[in-house]
N, C-alpha and C positions, 0 to 999 in steps of 0.2 A: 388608409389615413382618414377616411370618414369616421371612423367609431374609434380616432386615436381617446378622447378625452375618457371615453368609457376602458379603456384599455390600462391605459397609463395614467402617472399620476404626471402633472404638469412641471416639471422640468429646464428648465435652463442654465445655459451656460454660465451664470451670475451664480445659480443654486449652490444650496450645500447638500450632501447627502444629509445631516443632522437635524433640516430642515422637511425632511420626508416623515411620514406617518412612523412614528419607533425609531427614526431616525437610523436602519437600517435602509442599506442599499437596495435589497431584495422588496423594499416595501412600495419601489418602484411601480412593478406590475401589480395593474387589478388582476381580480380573476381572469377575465375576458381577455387581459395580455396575455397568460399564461396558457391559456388557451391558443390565443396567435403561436406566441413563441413554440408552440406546442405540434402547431399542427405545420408550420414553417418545417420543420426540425423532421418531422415523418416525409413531408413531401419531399426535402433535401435526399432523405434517403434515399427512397423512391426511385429517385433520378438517379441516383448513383448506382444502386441492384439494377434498374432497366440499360443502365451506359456498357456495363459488365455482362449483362444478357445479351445484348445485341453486338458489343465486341467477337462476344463466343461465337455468337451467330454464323457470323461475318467471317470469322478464321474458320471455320467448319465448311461453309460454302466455300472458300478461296482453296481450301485443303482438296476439295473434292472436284472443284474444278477451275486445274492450275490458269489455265489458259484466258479466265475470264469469263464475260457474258458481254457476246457479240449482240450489235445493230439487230431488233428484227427476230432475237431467240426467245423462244415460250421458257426457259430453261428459270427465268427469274421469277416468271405470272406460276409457274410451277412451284417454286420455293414458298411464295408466297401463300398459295394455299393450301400448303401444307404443315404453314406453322399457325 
């Protein structure tokens, strides 16, 4: 929100889009927004590939062993570095 003015074009609730630069919606973002929205959008993924990585993870270990990961076992500091 610091660098919103450089981002975006200034906006509110009173506005018309007809009132924006071309009077096009899209002429909302400066570059530098498009840039935010941009890299929001990669990082959104990110999270989503990594939630589905370690989902897998987690069923692979749980498959391999039913019974858990008792108090006190190396069986997890093992898991660990091995991924």
């Amino acid at each position: 929100m610091v660098f919103s003015s450089s981002c975006f074009e200034v906006f509110e609730m009173t506005s018309k889009v007809v009132d924006l630069p071309g009077g096009k919606a899209m002429n909302l973002f400066k570059p530098r927004g498009w840039l935010a929205i941009s890299l929001f959008a990669i990082s959104t993924i990110q999270v989503q590939v990594f939630n589905k990585w370690a989902y897998k993870k987690v069923d692979e270990y749980e498959k391999e062993h039913p019974g858990g990961v008792t108090t006190g076992s190396n069986e997890l500091a093992q898991l660990g570095s091995s991924i």
